[in-house]
Every structure is written in C-alpha cells, then in structure tokens.
VEXTOR-113959 format. One record per residue: residue in one letter; x, y negated, z negated of N, C-alpha, C, O in turn; residue number from 1. Coordinates in Angstrom, 2 decimals. Atoms other than C-alpha are relative to their C-alpha. Example, Ala and Ser with C-alpha at 12.3 -4.5 7.8 and 13.67 -1.06 7.14 Angstrom:
<nodes>
['A' [0.89 1.19 0.00] [12.30 4.50 -7.80] [0.90 -1.20 0.00] [1.94 -1.18 -0.66] 1]
['S' [-0.82 1.19 0.06] [13.67 1.06 -7.14] [-0.77 -1.09 -0.73] [-0.26 -2.20 -0.90] 2]
</nodes>
This chain:
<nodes>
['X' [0.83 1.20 0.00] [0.00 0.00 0.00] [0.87 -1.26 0.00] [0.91 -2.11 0.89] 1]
['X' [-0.94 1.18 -0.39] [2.61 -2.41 -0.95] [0.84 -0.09 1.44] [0.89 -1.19 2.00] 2]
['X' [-0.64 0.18 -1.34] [4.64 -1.73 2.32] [-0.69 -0.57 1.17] [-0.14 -1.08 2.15] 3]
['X' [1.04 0.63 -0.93] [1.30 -2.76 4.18] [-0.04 -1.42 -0.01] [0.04 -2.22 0.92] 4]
['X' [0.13 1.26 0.34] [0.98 -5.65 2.43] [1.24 -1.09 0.36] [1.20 -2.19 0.91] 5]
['X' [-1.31 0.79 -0.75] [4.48 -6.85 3.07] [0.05 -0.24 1.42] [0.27 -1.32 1.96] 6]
['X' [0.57 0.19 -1.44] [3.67 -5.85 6.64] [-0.60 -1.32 0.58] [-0.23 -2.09 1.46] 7]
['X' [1.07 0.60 -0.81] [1.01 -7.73 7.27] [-0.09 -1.38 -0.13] [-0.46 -2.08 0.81] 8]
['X' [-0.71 0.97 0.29] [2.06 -10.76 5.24] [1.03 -0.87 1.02] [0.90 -1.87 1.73] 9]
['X' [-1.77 0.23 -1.16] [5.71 -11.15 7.18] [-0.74 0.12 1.16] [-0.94 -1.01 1.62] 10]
['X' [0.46 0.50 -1.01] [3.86 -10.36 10.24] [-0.51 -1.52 0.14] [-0.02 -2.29 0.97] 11]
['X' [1.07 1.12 -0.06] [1.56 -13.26 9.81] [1.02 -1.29 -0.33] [0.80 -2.39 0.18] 12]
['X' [-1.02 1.11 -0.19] [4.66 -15.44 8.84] [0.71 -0.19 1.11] [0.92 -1.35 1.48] 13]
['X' [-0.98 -0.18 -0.95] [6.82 -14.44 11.59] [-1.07 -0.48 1.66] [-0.65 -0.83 2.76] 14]
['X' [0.85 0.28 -1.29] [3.65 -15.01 14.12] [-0.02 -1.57 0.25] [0.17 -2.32 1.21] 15]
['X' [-0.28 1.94 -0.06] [3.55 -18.66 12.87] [1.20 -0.75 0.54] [1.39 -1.80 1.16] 16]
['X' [-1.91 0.49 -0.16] [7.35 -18.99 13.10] [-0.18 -0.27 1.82] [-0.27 -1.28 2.52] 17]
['X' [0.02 -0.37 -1.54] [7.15 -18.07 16.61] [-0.82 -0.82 0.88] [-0.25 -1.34 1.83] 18]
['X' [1.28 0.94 -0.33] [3.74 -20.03 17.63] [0.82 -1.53 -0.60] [0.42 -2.38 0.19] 19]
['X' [-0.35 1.36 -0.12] [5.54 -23.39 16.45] [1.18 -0.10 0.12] [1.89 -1.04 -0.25] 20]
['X' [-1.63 0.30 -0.56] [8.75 -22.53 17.84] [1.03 -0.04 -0.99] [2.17 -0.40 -0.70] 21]
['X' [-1.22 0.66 1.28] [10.58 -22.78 14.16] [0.45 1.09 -0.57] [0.68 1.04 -1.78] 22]
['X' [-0.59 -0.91 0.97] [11.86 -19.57 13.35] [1.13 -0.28 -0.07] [1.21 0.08 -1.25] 23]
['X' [-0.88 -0.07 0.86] [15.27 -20.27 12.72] [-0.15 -0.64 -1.15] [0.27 -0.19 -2.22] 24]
['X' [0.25 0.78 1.45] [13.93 -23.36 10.33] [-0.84 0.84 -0.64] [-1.37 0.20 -1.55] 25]
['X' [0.85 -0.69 1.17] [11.79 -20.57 8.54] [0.97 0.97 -0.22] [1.10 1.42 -1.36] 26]
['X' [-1.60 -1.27 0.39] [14.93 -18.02 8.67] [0.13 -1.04 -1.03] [-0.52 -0.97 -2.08] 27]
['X' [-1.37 0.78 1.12] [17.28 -20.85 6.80] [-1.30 -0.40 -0.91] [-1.19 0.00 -2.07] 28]
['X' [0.94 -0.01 2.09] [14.09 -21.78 4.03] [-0.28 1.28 -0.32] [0.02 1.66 -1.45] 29]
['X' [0.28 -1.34 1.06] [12.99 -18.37 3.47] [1.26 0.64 -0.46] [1.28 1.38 -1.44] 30]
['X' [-1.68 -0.78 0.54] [16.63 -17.14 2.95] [0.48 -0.80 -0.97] [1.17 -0.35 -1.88] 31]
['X' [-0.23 1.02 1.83] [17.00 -20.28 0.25] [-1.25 0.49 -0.60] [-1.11 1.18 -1.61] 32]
['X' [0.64 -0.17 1.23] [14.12 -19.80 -1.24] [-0.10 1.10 -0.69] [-0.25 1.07 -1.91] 33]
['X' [-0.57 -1.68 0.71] [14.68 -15.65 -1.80] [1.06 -0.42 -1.39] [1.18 0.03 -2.53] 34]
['X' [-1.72 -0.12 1.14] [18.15 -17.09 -3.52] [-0.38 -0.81 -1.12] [-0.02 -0.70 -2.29] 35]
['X' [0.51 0.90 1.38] [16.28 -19.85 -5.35] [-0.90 1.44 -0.86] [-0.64 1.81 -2.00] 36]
['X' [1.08 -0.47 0.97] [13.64 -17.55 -6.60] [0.92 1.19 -0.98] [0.68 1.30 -2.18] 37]
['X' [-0.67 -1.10 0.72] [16.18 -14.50 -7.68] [0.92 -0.39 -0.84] [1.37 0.27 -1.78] 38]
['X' [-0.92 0.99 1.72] [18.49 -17.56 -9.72] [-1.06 0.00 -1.12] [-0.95 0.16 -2.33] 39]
['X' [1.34 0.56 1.29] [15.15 -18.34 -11.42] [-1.01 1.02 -0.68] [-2.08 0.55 -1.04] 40]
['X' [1.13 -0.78 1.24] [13.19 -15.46 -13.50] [-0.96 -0.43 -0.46] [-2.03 0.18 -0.51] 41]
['X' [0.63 0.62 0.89] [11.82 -17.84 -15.36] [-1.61 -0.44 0.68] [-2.58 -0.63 -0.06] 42]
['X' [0.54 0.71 -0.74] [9.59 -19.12 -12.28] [-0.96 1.49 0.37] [-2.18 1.64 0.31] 43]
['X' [1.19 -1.35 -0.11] [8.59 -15.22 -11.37] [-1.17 0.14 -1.07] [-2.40 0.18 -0.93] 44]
['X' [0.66 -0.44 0.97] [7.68 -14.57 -14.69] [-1.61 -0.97 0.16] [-2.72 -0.47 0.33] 45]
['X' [1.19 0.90 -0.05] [5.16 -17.66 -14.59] [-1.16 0.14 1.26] [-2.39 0.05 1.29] 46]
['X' [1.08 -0.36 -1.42] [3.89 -16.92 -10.97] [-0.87 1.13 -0.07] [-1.98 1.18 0.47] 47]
['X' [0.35 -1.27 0.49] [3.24 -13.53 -12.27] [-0.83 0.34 -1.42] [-0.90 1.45 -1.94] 48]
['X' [0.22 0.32 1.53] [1.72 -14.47 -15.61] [-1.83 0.86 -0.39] [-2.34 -0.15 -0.87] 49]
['X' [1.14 0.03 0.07] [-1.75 -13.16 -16.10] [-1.23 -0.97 -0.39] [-2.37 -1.01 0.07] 50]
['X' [1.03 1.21 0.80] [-3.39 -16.12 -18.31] [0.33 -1.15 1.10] [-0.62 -1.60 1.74] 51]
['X' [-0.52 1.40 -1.12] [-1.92 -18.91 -15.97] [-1.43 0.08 0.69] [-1.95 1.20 0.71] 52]
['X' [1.16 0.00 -0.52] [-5.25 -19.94 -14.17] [0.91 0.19 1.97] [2.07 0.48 1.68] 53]
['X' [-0.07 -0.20 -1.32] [-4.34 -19.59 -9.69] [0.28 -1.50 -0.19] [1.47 -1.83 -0.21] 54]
['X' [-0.47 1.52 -0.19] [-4.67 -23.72 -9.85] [1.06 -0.43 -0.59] [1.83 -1.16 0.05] 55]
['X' [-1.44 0.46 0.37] [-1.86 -24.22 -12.28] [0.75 0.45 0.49] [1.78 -0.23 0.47] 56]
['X' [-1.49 -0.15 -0.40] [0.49 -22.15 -10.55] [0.25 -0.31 1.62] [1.20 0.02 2.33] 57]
['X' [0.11 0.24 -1.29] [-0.67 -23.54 -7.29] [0.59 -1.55 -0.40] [1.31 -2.08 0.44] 58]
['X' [-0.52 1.00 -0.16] [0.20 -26.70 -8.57] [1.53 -0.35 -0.25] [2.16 -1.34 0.12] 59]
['X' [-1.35 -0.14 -0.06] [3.51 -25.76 -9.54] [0.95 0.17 1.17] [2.06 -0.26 1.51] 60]
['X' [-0.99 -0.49 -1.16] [4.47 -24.22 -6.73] [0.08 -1.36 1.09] [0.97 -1.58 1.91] 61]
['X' [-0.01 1.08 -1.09] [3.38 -27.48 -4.81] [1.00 -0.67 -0.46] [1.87 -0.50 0.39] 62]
['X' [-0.53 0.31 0.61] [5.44 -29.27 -6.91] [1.23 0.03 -0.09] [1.76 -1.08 -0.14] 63]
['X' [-0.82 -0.43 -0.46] [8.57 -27.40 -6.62] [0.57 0.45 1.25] [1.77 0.66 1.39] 64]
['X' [-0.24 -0.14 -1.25] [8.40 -26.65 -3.08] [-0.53 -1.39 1.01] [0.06 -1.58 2.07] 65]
['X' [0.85 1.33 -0.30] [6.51 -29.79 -1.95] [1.20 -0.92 0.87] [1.63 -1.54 -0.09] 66]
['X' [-0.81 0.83 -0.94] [9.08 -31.88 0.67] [1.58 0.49 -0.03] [2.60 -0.14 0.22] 67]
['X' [-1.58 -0.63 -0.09] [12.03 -29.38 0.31] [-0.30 1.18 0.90] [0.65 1.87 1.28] 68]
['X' [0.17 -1.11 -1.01] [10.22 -26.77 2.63] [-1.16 -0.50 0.99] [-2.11 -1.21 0.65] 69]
['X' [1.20 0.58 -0.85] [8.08 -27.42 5.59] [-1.29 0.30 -0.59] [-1.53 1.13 -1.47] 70]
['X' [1.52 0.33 0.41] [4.44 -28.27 5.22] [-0.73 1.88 0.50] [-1.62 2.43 -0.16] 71]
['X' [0.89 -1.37 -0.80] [3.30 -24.56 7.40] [0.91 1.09 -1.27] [0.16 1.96 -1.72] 72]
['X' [-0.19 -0.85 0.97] [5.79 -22.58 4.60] [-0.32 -0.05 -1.33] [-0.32 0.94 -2.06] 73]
['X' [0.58 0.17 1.10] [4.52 -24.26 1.70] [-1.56 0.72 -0.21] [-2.15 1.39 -1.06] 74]
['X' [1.64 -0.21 -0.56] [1.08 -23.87 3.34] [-0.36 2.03 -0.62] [-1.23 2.61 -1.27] 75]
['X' [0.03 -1.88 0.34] [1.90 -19.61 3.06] [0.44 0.25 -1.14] [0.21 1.40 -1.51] 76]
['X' [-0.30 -0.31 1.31] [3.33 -19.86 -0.28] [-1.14 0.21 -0.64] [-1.52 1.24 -1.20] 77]
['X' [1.56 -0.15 0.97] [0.01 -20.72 -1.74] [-1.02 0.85 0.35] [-1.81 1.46 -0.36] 78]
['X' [1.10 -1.15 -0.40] [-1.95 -18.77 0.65] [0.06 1.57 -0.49] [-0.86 2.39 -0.43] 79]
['X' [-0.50 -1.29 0.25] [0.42 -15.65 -0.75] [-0.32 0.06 -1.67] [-0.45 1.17 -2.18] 80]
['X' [0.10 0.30 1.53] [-0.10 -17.00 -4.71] [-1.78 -0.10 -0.07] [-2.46 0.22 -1.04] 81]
['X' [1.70 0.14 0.47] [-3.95 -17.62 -4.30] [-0.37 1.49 0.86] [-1.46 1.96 0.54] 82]
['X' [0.76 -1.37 0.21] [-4.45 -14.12 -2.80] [0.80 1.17 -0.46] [0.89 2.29 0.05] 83]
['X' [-0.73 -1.00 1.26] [-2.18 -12.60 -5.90] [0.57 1.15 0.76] [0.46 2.35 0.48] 84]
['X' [-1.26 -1.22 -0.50] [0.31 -10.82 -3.59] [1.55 -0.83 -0.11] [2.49 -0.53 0.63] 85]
['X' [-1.27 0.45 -0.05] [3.20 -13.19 -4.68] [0.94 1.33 -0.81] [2.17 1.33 -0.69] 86]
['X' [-1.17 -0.93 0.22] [4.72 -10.04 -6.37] [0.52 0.80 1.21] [1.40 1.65 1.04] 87]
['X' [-0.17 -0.68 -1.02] [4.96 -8.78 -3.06] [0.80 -1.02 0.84] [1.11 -0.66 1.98] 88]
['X' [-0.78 0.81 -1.08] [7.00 -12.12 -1.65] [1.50 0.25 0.29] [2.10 0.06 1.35] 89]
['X' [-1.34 -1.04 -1.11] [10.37 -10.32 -1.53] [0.39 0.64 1.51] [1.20 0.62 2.44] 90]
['X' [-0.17 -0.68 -0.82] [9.49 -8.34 0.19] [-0.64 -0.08 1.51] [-0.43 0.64 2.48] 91]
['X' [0.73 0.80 -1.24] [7.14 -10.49 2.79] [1.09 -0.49 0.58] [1.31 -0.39 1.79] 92]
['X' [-1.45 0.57 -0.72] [10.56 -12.19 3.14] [0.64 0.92 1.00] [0.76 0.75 2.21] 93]
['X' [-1.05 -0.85 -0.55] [12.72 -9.22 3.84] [-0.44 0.23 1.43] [0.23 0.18 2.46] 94]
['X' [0.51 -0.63 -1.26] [10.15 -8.05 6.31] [0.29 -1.31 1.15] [0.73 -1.18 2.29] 95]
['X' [0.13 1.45 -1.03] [10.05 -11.71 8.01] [1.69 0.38 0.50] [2.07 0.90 1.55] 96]
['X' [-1.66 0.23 -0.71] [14.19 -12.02 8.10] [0.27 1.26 1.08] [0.88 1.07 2.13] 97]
['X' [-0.61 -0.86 -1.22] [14.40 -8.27 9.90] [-0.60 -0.35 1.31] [0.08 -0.27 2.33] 98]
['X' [0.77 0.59 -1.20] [11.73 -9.62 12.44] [0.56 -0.61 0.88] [0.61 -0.14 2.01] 99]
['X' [-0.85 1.13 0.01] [13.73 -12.64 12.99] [0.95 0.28 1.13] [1.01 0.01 2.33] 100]
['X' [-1.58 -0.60 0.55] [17.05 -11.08 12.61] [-0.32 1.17 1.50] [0.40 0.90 2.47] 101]
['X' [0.39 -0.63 -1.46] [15.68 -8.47 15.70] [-0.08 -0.61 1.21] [0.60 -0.25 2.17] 102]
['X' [0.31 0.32 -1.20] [14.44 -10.40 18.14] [1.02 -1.17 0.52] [0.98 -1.66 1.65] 103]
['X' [-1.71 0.87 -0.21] [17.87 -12.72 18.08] [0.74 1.48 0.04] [1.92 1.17 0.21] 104]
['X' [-1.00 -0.98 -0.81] [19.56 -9.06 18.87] [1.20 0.27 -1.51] [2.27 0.83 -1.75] 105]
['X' [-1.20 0.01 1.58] [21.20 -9.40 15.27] [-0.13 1.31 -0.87] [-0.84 0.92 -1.80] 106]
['X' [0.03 -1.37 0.29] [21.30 -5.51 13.90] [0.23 -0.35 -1.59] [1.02 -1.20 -1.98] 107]
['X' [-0.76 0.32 1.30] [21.18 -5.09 9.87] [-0.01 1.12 -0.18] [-1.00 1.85 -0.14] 108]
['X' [-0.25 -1.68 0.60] [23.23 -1.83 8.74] [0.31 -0.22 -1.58] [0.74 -1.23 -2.13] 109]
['X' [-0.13 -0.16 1.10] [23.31 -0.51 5.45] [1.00 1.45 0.10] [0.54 2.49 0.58] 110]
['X' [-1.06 -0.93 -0.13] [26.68 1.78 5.19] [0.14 0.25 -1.29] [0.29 -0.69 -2.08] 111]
['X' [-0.41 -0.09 1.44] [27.19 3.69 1.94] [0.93 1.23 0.30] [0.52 2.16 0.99] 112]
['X' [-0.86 -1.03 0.27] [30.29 5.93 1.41] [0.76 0.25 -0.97] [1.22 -0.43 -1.88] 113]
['X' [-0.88 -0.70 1.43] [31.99 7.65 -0.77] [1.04 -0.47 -0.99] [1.29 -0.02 -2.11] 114]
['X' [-0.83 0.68 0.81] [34.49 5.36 -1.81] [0.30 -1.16 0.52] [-0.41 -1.37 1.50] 115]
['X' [0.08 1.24 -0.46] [35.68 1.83 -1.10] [0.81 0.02 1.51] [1.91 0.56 1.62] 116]
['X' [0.15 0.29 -1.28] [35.68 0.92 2.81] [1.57 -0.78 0.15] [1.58 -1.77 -0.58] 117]
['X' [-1.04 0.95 -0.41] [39.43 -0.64 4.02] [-1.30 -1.03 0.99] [-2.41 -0.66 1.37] 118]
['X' [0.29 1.48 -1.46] [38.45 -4.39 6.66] [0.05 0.89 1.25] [-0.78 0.98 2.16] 119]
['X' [-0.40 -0.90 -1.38] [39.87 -2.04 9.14] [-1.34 0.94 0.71] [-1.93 0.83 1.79] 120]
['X' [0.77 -0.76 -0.29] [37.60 0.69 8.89] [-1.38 -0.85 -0.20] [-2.27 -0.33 0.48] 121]
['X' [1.38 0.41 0.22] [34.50 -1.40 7.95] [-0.37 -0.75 1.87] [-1.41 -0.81 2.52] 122]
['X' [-0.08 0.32 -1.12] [35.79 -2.96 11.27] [-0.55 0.91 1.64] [-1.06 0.62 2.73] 123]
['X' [0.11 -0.88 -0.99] [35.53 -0.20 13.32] [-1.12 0.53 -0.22] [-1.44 1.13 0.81] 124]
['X' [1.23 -0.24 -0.10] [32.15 0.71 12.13] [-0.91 -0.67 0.64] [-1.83 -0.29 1.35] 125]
['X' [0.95 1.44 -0.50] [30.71 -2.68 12.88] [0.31 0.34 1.90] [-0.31 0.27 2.96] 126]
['X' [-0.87 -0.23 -2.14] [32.56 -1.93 16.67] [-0.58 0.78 0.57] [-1.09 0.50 1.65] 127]
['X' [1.23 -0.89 -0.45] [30.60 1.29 16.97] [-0.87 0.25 -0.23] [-1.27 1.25 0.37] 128]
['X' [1.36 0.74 -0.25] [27.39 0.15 15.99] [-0.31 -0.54 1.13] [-1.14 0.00 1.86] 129]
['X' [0.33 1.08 -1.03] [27.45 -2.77 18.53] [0.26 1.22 1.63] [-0.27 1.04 2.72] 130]
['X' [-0.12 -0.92 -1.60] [28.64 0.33 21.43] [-1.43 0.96 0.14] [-2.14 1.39 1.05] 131]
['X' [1.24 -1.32 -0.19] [26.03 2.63 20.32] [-1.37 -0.66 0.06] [-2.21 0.14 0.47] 132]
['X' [1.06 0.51 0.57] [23.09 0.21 19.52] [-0.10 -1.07 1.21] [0.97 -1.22 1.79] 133]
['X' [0.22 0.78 -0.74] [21.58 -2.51 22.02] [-0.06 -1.08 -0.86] [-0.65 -2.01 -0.31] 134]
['X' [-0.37 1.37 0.70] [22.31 -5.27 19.21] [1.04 -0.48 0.31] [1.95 0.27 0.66] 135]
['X' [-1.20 0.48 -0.44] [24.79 -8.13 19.89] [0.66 -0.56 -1.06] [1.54 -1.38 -0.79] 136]
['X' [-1.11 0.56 0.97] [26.24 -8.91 16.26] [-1.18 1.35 -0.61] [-2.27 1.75 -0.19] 137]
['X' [0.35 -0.78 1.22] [25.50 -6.44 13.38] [-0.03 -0.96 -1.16] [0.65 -1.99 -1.06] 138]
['X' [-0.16 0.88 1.64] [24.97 -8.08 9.58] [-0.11 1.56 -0.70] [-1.07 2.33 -0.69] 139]
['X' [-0.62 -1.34 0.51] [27.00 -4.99 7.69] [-0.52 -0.12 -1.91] [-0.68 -1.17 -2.55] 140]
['X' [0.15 -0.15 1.49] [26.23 -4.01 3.95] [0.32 1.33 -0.55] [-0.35 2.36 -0.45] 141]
['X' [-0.56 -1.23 0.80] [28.29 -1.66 1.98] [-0.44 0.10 -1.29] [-0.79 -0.79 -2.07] 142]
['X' [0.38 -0.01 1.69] [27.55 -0.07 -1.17] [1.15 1.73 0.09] [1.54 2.44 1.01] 143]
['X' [-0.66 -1.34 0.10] [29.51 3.02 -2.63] [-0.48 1.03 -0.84] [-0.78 0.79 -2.01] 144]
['X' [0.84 -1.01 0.82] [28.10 6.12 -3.82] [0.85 1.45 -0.11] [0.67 2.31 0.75] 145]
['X' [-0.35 -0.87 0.19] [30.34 8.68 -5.36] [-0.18 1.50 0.02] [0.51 2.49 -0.20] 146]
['X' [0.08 -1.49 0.34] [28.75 11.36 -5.31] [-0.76 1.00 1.46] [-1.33 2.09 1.46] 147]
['X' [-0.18 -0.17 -1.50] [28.48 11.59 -1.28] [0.96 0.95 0.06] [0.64 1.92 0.76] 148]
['X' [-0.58 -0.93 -0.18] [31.89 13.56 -1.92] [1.29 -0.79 0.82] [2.47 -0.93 0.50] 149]
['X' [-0.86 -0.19 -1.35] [33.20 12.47 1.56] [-0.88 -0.36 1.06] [-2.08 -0.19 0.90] 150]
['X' [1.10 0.81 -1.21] [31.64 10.84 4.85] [-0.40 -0.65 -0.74] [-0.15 -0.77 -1.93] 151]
['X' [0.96 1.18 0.14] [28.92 8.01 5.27] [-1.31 0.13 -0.05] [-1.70 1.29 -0.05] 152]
['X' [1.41 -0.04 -0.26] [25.44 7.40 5.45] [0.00 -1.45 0.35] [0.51 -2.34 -0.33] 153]
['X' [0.05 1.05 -0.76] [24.69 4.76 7.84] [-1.58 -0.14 0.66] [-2.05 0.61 1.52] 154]
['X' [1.31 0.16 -0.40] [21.01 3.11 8.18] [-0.49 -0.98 0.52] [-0.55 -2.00 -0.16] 155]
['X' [0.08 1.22 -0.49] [20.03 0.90 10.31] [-2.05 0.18 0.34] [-2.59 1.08 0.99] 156]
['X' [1.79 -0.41 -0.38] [15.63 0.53 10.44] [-0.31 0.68 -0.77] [-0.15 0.58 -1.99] 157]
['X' [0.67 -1.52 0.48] [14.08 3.66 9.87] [0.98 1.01 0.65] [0.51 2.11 0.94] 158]
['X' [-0.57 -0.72 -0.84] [17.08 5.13 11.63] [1.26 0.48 -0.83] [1.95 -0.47 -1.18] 159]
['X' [-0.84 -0.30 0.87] [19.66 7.15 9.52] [0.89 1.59 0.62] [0.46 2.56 1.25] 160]
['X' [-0.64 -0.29 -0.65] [22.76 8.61 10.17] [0.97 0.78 -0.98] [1.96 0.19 -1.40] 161]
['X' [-0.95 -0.26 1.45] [24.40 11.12 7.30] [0.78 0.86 0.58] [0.46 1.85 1.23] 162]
['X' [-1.52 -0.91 -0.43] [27.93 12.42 8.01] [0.76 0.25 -1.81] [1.96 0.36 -2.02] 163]
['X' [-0.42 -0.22 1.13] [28.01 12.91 3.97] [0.79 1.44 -0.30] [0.12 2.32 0.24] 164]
['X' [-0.02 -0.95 0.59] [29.82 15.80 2.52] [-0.91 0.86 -0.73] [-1.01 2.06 -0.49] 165]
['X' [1.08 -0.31 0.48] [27.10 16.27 0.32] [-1.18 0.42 0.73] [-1.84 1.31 0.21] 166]
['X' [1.24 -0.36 -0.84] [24.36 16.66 2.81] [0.62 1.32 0.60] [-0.05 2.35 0.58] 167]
['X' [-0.50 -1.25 -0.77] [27.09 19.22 4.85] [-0.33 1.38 -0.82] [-0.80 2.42 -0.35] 168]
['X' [-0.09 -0.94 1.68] [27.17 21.32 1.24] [-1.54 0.41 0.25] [-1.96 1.45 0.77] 169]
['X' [1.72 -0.74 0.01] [23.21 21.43 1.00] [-0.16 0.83 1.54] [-0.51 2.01 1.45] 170]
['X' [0.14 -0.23 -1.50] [23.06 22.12 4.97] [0.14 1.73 -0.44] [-0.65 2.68 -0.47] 171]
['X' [-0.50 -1.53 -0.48] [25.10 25.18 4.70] [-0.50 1.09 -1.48] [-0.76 2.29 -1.40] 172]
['X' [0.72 -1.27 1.19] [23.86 26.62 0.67] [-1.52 0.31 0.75] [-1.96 1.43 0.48] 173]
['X' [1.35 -0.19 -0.48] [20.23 26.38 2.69] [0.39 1.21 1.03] [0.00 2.33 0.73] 174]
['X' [-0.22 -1.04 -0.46] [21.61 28.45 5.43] [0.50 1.13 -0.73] [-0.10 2.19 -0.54] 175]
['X' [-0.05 -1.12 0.66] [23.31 30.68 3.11] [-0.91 0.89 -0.49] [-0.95 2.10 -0.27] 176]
['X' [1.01 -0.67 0.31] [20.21 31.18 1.20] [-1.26 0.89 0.98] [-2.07 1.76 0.68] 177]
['X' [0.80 -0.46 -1.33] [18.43 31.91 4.62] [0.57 1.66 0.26] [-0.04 2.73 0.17] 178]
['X' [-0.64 -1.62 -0.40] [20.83 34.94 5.60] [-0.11 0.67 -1.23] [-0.23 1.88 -1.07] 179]
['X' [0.54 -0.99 0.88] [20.19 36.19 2.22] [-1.13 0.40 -0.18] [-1.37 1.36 -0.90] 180]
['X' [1.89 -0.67 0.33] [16.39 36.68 2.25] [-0.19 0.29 1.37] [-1.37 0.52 1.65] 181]
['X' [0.02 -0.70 -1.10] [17.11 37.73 5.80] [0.38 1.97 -0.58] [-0.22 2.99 -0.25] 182]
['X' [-1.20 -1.36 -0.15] [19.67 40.91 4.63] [-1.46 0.72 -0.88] [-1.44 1.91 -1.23] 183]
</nodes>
C-alpha cells in the first residue's frame, strides 16, 4: 500500500514537473528539502503528531516553506499533509528524483560488497554499468556487507545482479540437497 501511495504521489509530482517545464527546479528543491527535513526530527515529529489539528500544521508548513520553494511545490506539500500521507514524503521524493534522474539518462546503482571498494575498482564498475546499460552517467552508492563472503550485489531498479559468494554457497547446498532426495 505504501509503495502505491508513493507511486502515485511522485507520479503526480513528476507530471507537474514536466507540464511546467521545471523539473530540474523541482529536482534541486525536493533534494533540499529531503536534507532539510532528515536535519530536522523535530519538524517530522510535529507533521506527524496526532493532536496537531491539519490547519496548524498547514500553517507551519506554509510558513517554513513559503518563498524558499516554488508556489506549485509548496502547493503539493500541503496537498500531501492535508491528505495525511506526509509520512509517506520520503518516499514520494525518492520516487520523483528516480523519475527525474531516468528520463535525463542518469542511472542510480546501489553496489554492496563484501568489503571496502578501491576508486579504481568502484571505477571500473561505474565503466561497466554505462557499457552494459543505455544510461549516460550512473549516480554509484556503496555500502559493505560482510557477510556476502566475496563478490557483489549490484542493483540498479528492480534489476539485480548477485555475483556474492554467499548466494554461490546457498546455490550449490540447494543443489546438493536436490541430488540427495534424488539418490
């Protein structure tokens, strides 16, 4: 349900973006205001509040966003706070920036391996992405997960790519267990 909602949200931002020609100016505010809102807790907590009436935190938000973001993103802030899916504006974002971030040809991978990545090699991943993939820059993100073993896991979309040790290991105890309830 929430993944719908983010859906359909970010769609409906990204349609506007597009219809007044301003998606990069809604890229560069929604990508500040993600960073503003994840400095500030203090501001979730309140948006999120149960007793808060919808008008007070509509007037906050005007307030704080009010001539530091265009008039059409302010406009969706409140439309996202008065129909109580602002816990879901993360992730309306995220969905908006891959939208974005796509149709400018800009690829976002998520690479996790086993231990920390040399420039070199992070280099040469980013290199065969851009050969294998019809994107013309990648935006790369490492994380490290020990207990991979060995190899990567490389995700780009819904599209995933595991050259883990760990996955090889399960692969082959599954076949093992196979030829045994064969014999």
């Amino acid at each position: 349900m929430a993944k719908l909602i983010s859906k359909t949200y970010g769609e409906a931002l990204y349609e506007l973006a597009m219809e007044e020609n301003k998606a990069d100016a809604f890229l560069e505010e929604v990508t500040i205001i993600r960073q503003i809102l994840k400095e500030n807790g203090d501001f979730d907590k309140l948006m999120n509040h149960p007793k808060i009436r919808k008008e007070e935190k509509v007037k906050v938000m005007e307030e704080v966003f009010k001539g530091r973001v265009s008039e059409e993103l302010l406009g969706f802030l409140i439309l996202v706070l008065k129909k109580e899916r602002y816990k879901e504006l993360d992730k309306i974002f995220q969905y908006f920036i891959e939208q974005v971030k796509e149709v400018k040809g800009i690829g976002i991978a998520y690479v996790t391996a086993a231990m920390e990545l040399t420039e070199v090699q992070k280099k040469r991943i980013e290199e065969r992405l851009l050969e294998t993939t019809s994107y013309k820059q990648m935006e790369m993100h490492y994380t490290v997960d020990k207990e991979l073993i060995g190899g990567m896991v490389i995700r780009i979309k819904d599209r995933v790519v595991d050259s883990s040790v760990r996955t090889k290991l399960a692969e082959l105890t599954k076949q093992l267990y196979q030829i045994q309830l064969q014999s």
